[in-house]
C-alpha positions in Angstrom: 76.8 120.0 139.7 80.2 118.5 138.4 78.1 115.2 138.1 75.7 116.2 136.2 78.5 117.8 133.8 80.7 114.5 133.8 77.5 112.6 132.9 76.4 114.9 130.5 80.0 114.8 128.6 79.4 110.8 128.9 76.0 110.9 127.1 77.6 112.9 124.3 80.8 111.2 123.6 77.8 108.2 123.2 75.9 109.9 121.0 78.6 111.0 118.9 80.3 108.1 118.7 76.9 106.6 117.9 76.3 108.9 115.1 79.9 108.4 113.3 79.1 104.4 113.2 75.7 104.6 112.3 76.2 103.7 108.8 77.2 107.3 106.9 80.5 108.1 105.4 81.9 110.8 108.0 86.0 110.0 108.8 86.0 107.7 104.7 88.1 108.7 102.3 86.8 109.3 98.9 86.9 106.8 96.1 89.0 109.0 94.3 91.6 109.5 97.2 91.5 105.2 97.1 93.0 105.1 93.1 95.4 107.5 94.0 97.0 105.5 96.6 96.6 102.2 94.3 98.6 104.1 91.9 101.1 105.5 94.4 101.1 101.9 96.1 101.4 100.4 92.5 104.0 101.8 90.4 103.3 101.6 87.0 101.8 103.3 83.5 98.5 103.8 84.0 97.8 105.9 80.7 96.4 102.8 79.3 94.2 101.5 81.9 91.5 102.7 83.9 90.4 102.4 87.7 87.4 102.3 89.5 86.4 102.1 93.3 83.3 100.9 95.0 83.0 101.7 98.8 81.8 98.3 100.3 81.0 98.6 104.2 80.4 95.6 104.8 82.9 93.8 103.4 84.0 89.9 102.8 85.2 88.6 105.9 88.5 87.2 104.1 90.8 89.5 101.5 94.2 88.0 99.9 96.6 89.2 97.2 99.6 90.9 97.4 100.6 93.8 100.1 102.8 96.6 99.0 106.0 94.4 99.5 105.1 91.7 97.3 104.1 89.0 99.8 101.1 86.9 99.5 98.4 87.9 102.5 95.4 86.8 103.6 93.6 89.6 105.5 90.6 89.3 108.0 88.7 92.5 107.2 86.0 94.3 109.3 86.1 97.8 108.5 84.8 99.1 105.1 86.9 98.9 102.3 87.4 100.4 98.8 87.7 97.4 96.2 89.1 99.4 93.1 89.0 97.2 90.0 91.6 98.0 86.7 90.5 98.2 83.7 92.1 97.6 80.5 91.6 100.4 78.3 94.1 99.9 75.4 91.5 99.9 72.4 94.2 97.5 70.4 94.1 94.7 73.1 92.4 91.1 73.2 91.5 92.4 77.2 90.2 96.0 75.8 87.5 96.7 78.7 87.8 93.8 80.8 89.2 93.7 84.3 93.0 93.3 84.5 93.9 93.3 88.2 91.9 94.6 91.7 93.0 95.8 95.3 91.5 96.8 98.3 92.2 100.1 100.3 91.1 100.6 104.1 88.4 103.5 103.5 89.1 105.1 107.1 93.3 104.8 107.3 93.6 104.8 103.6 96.0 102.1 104.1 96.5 99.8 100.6 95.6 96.3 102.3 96.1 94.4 99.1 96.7 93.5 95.2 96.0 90.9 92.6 96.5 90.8 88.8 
């Protein structure tokens, strides 16, 4: 009997664990939850720009920019990733609309991996 109740735990702890990798977003954080920690990451004004994220799961296998310290990294990435672009959207600029800067956010520790722009 306690076999067949250790095995049975095994099987679902499988399955489960299965299920969670299979490909959906369960344990991501949102897109929006990714631009607020690129803002909090990034100080700055952001009344003039805006951001966007796109949830890539598979992502490059290579990432560099700047980490939240300032230092140039190069990260090997293999976990899905939020790339949020910035926008300018200062209707006076030469840039008005154009991409200004990017970064990259760990979609399941919500960690800011990097910066560029």
């Amino acid at each position: 009997m306690r076999r067949v109740i250790i095995a049975a735990l095994i099987v679902a702890i499988v399955f489960v664990g299965s299920v969670a990798l299979s490909g959906s977003s369960y344990g991501l954080i949102s897109s929006s939850k990714a631009i607020k920690i690129v803002k909090k990451s990034v100080p700055g004004d952001y009344s003039r720009l805006k951001l966007k994220a796109k949830l890539i799961k598979k992502p490059p296998g290579h990432i560099s920019g700047f980490n939240a310290r300032g230092k140039i990294v190069r990260l090997r990435i293999k976990r899905p990733v939020y790339h949020v672009l910035v926008y300018d959207w200062n209707s006076s600029s030469s840039t008005y609309r154009m991409v200004i800067g990017e970064a990259w956010v760990d979609a399941v520790s919500g960690r800011f991996l990097c910066g560029a722009g």
